[in-house]
C-alpha positions in Angstrom: 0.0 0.0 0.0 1.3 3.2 -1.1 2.0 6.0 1.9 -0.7 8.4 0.1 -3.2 5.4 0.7 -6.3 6.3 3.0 -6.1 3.5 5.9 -8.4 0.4 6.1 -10.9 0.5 8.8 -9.8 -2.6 10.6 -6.6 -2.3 10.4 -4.5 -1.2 13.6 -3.9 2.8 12.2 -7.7 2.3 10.9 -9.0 2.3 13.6 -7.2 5.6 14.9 -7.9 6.9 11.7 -11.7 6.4 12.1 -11.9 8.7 15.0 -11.6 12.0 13.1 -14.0 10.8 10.8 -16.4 10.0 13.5 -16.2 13.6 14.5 -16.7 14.9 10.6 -19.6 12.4 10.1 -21.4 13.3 13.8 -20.5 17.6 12.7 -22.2 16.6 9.0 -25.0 15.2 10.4 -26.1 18.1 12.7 -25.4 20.5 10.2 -27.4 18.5 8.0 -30.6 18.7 10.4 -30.3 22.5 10.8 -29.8 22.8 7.3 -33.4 20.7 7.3 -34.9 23.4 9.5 -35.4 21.6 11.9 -38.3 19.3 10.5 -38.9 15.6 10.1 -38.5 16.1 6.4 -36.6 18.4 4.0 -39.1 20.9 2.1 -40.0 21.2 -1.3 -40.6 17.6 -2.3 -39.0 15.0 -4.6 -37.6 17.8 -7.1 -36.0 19.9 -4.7 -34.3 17.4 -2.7 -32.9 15.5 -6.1 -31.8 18.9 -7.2 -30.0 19.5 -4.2 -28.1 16.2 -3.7 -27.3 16.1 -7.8 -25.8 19.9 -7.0 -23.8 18.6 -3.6 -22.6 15.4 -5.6 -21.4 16.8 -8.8 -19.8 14.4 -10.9 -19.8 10.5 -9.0 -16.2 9.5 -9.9 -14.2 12.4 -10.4 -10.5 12.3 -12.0 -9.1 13.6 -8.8 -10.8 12.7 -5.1 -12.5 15.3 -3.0 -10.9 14.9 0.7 -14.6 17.2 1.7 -16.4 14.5 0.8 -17.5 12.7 3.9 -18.3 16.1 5.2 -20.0 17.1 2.0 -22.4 14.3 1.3 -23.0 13.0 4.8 -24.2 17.1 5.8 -26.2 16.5 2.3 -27.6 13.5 3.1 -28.5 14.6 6.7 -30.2 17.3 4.9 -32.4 15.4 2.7 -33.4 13.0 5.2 -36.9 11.9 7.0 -35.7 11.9 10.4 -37.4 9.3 12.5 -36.1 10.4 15.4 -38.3 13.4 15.0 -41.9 13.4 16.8 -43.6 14.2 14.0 -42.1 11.8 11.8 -44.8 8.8 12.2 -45.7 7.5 8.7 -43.9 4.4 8.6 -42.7 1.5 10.4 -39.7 3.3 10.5 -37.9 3.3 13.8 -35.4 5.7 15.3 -32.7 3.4 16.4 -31.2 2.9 19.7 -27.7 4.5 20.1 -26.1 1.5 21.5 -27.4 -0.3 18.4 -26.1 2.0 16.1 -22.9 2.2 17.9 -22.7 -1.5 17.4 -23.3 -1.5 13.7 -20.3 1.3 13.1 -18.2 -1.8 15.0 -19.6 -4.4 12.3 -18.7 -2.2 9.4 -15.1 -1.6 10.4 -14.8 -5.0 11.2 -16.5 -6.3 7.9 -17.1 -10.0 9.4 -19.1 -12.1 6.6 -21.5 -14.9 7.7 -20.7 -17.2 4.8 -18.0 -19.3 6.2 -16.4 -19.2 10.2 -13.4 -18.5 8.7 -14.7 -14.7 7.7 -16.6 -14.5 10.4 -15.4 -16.7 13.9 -17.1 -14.4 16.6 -20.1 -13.5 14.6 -20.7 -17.1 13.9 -21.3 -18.0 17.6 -22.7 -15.1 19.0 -25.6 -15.7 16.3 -25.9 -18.8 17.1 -26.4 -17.9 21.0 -28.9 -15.1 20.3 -31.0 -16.7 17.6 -31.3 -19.8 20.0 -32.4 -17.5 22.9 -34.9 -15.5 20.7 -36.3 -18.7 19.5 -37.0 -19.6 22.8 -39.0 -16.5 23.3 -41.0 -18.0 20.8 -41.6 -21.2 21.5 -39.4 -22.2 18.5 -37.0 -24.9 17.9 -34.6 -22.2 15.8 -34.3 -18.8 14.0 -32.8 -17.5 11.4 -31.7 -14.4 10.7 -33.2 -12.0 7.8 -33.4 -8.5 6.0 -36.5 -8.1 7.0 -40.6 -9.0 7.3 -40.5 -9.7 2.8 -37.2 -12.2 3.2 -38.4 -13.8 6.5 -41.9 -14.1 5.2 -40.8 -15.3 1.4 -38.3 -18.1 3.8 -41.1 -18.9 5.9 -43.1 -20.2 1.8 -40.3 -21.6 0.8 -40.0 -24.1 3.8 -43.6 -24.8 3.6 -43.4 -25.8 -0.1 -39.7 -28.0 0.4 -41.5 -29.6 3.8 -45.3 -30.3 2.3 -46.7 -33.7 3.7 -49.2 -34.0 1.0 -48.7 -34.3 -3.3 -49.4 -31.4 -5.4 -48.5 -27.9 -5.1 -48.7 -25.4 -2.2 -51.9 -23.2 -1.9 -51.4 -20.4 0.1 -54.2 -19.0 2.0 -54.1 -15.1 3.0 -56.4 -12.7 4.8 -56.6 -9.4 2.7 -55.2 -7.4 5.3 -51.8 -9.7 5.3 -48.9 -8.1 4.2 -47.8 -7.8 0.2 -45.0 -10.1 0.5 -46.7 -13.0 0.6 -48.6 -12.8 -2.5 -45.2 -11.4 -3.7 -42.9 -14.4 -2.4 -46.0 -16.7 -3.6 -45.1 -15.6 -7.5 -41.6 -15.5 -7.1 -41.7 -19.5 -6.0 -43.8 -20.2 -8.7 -47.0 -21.3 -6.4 -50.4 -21.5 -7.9 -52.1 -17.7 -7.3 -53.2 -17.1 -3.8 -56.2 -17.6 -1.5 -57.3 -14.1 -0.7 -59.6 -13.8 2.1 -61.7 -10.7 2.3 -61.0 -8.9 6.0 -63.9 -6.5 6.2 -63.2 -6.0 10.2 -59.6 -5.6 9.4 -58.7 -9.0 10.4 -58.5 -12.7 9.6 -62.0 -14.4 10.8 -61.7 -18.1 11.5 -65.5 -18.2 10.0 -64.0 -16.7 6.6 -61.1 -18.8 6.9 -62.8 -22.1 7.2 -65.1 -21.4 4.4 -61.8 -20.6 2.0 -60.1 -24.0 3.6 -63.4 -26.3 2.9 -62.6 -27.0 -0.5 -58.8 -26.6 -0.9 -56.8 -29.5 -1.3 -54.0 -29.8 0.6 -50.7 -28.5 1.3 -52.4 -24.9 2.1 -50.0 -22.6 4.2 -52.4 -20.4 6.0 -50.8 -17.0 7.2 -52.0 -14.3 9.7 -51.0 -11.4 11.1 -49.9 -10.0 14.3 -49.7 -6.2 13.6 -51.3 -5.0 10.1 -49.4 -2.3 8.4 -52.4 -0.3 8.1 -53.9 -0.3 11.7 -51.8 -2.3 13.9 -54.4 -5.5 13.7 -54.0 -8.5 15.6 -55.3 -11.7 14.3 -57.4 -14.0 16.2 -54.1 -16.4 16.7 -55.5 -19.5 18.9 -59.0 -19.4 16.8 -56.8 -19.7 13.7 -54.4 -22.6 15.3 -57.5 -24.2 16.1 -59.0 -24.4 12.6 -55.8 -24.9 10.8 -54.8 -28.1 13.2 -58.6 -29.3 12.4 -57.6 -28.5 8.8 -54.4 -30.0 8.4 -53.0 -26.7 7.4 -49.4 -25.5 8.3 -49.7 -22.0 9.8 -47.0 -18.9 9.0 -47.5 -15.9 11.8 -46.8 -12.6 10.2 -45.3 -10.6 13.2 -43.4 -8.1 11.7 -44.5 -6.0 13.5 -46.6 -7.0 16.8 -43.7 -9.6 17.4 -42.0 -7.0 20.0 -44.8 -6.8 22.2 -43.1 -10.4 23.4 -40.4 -8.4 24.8 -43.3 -6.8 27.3 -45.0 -8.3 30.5 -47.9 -6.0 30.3 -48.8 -6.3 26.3 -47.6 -10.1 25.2 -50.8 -11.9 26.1 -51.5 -9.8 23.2 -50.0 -12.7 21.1 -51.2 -15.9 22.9 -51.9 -18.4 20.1 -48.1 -17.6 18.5 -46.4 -20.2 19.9 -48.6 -22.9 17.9 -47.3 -21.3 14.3 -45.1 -23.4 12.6 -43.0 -20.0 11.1 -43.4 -16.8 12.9 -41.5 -13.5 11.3 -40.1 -11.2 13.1 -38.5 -7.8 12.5 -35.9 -5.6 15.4 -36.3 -3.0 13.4 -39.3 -2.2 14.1 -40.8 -2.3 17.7 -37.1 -3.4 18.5 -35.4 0.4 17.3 -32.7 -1.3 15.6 -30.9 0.0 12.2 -32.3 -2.0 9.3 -31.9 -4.9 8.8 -32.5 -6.6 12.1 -34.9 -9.6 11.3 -35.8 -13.0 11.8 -37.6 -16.1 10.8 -38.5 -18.8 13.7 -39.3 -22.3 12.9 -41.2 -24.4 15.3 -39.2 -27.5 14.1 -35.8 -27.0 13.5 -35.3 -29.9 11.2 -37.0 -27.4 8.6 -34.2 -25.2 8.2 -32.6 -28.7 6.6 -34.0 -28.1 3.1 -31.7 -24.9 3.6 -28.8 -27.1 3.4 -26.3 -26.1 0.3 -22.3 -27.2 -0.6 -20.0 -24.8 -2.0 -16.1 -26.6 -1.6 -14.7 -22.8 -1.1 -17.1 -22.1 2.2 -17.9 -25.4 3.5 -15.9 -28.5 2.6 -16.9 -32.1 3.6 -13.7 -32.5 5.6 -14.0 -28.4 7.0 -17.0 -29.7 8.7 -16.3 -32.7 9.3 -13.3 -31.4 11.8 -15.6 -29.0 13.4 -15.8 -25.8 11.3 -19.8 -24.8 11.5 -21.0 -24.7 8.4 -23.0 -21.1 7.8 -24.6 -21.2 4.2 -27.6 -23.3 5.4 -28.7 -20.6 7.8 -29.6 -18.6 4.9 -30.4 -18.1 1.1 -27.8 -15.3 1.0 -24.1 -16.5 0.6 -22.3 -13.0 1.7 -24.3 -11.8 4.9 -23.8 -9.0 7.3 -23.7 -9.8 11.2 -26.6 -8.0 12.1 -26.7 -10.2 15.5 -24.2 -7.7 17.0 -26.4 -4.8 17.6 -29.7 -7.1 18.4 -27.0 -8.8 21.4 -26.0 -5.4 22.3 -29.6 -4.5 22.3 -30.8 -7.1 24.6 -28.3 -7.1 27.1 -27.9 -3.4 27.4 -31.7 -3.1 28.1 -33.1 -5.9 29.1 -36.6 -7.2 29.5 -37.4 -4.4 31.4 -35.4 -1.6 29.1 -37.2 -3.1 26.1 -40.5 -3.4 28.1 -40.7 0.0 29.2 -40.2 1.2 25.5 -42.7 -0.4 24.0 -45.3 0.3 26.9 -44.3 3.7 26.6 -44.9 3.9 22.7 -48.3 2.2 23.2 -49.3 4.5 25.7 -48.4 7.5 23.1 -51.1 5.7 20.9 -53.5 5.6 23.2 -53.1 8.8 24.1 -53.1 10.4 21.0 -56.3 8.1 19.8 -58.1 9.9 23.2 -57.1 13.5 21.4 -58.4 12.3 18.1 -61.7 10.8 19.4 -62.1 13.9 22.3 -61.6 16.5 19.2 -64.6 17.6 17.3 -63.0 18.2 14.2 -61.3 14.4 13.3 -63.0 11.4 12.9 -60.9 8.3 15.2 -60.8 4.9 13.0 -60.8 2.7 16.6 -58.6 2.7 19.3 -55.3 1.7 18.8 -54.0 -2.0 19.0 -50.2 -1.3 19.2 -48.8 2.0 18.3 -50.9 3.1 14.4 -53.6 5.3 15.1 -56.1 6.2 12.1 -57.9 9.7 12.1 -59.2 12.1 9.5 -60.7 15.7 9.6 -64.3 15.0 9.9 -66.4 15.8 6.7 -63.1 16.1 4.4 -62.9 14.1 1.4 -60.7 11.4 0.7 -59.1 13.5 -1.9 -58.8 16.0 0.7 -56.9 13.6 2.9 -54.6 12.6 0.7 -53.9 16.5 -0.4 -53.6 17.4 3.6 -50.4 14.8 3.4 -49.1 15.5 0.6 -49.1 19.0 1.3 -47.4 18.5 4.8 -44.9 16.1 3.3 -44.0 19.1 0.5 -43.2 21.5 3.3 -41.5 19.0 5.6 -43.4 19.7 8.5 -44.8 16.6 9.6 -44.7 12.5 7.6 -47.9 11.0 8.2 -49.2 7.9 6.5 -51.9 6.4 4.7 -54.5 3.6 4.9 -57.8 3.2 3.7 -59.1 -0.4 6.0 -62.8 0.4 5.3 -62.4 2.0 1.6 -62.0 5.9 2.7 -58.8 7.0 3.1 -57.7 7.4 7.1 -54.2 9.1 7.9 -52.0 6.8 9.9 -50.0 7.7 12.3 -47.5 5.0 13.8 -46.0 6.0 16.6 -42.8 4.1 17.4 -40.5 7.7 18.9 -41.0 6.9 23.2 -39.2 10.4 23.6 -42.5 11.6 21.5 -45.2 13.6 23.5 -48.7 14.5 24.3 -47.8 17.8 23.3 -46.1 16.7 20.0 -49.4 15.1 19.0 -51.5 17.9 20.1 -49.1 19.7 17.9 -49.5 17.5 15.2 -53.2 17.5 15.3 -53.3 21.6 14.8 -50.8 21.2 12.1 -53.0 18.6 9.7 -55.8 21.2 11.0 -54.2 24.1 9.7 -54.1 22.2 6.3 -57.4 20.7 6.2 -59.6 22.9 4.0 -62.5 25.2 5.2 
């Protein structure tokens, strides 16, 4: 390596060398918020934000390198950015994450561990296995796996059911119509027959509904609820469903994308009795977890599952490697090169604890039900129903659904407040999902005066 090289992160003189940088990249990013003004979102919309980070990036590989450039797009970057760590930024499933966690990830990037062989990866390697064992235990499981996110878990959690199908012919999967789009998604992509869509008119799965679509199916049918919608935080009937789909012969995938946190919580998991009886349940950290994407997993109820996972590649994990003790990584995933997201979940879990975690997400459900209270209290918003997590649904009384959707629009363009959209019932509701516990009652009452201020006379 040539003196005039920049140092490698891992290295021993990295590592120094990443200290400055810190500093530039922490100055950048509060630069960037005030540069925001101090909003969830920067103003202007899609136009003016492209224009401004085309301007701040000028041309992408330059003869000669820019030593401003961390400063200059990071500050850029912070600029155009939906901060979730603002209160009124409450669209999305979108978390502000912990410190600690974040902290944690910076550590996996310099490090640059690879979950594809132990060789790459020796640390990383068992503490997955420890915390994937311990969160499977949570749930009742037999393993877990590791994922991106809600669309791989739930696209792994087909996949199994198709490879470990008891019955000739192929896989019918069985959905409510309030279950997430990935499954109708990861349905197509593995080349299974079109799904069973059943209508949800209460916003959840009913077992009558079910065991009318179920009656004349042939089997294997993979039935899936869900344990938090993504428009109003809906909780399906879990043991009803077990019930019918052991009566049925049907296997049973548990969406829990999102409501899958409220294990973490004394007070709210009896909110997910019934789980423990899915054969796959998905779960995702970054959500009510407030880790940095991606932070998910799939759990299997039978751990000989994951065995249709199994794949040989001589370079990663040779007969004799494994055969002398080297664990062999590539069936614990469809990916081959994999990040070791474990690290911030483990520094998650044992930094907070039960109790840590607990208290968050009480608090965040609290804010909902709070903020539902306003709505329903205030004579000029309409309240969907109280909330079942964190996702409340409101909308000025009177206004028109074309007026809704203008209201957000038009608060998203000034980057003032990020509010969300669902329409459960066929009108359109805003949606907000409250997932900030430093967020307040006088945040949402601000909130409330802001969509208000923009609903029309």
């Amino acid at each position: 390596m040539s003196a005039s090289a920049p140092p490698l992160a891992s290295g021993a003189g990295g590592r120094h060398a990443l200290r400055p940088l810190l500093d530039t990249v922490l100055d950048a990013l509060q630069e960037g918020a005030e540069a925001r003004g101090g909003g969830p979102l920067p103003a202007g919309g899609p136009q003016a934000v492209a224009a401004h980070v085309r301007a701040t990036l000028g041309e992408v590989l330059p003869r000669h390198g820019d030593p401003d450039a961390l400063h200059t797009l990071v500050r850029a970057f912070a600029a155009g950015a939906a901060d979730p760590a603002d209160p009124l930024c409450a669209a999305h499933l979108h978390c502000p994450p912990l410190a600690v966690a974040t902290a944690a990830d910076l550590a996996v990037s310099a490090l640059n561990p690879s979950l594809d062989s132990w060789d790459q990866a020796p640390a990383a390697s068992a503490l997955e296995t420890l915390v994937t064992r311990a969160l499977a235990d949570e749930l009742h499981a037999g393993d877990a796996l590791v994922t991106t996110g809600g669309t791989e878990s739930n696209q792994l959690a087909l996949l199994l059911a198709r490879e470990t199908r008891h019955a000739p012919g192929p896989l019918r999967l069985v959905c409510g119509a309030n279950a997430h789009h990935s499954l109708r998604r990861a349905a197509w992509l593995l080349g299974l027959p079109e799904p069973v869509v059943v209508p949800t008119p209460a916003g959840i799965l009913a077992p009558a509904a079910l065991d009318d679509a179920l009656t004349p199916l042939p089997r294997p049918v993979l039935v899936t609820a869900t344990a938090g919608t993504t428009d109003a935080g809906l909780i399906d009937p879990l043991p009803d469903l077990a019930d019918l789909c052991a009566a049925r012969g049907a296997r049973l995938h548990v969406d829990a994308a999102y409501g899958g946190g409220l294990l973490f919580s004394d007070r709210h998991r009896d909110r997910l009795h019934g789980l423990d009886r899915a054969h796959t349940v998905t779960l995702d950290l970054h959500k009510l977890g407030w880790q940095p994407v991606a932070a998910g997993l799939l759990a299997v109820r039978d751990a000989t599952d994951l065995a249709v996972l199994a794949h040989h590649a001589d370079y990663l994990n040779a007969d004799d490697d494994t055969a002398a003790g080297l664990p062999d990584l590539l069936g614990r995933s469809l990916r081959t090169t994999r990040r070791p997201d474990i690290l911030k979940i483990a520094v998650t879990l044992r930094t907070l604890g039960r109790e840590g975690l607990g208290a968050l997400i009480a608090q965040v459900c609290a804010l909902a039900a709070g903020f539902a209270a306003l709505v329903d209290m205030h004579p000029g918003f309409e309240l969907y129903a109280p909330p079942t997590i964190s996702t409340v649904l409101f909308r000025p009384t009177g206004a028109t659904d074309a007026a809704v959707a203008d209201i957000r629009r038009g608060l998203l363009h000034d980057g003032r407040a990020v509010l969300g959209r669902a329409a459960p019932d066929g009108r359109l509701w805003l949606k907000a999902t409250l997932l900030n516990p430093h967020t307040r009652p006088a945040d949402l009452a601000a909130l409330l005066k802001l969509v208000e201020g923009n609903t029309p006379s």
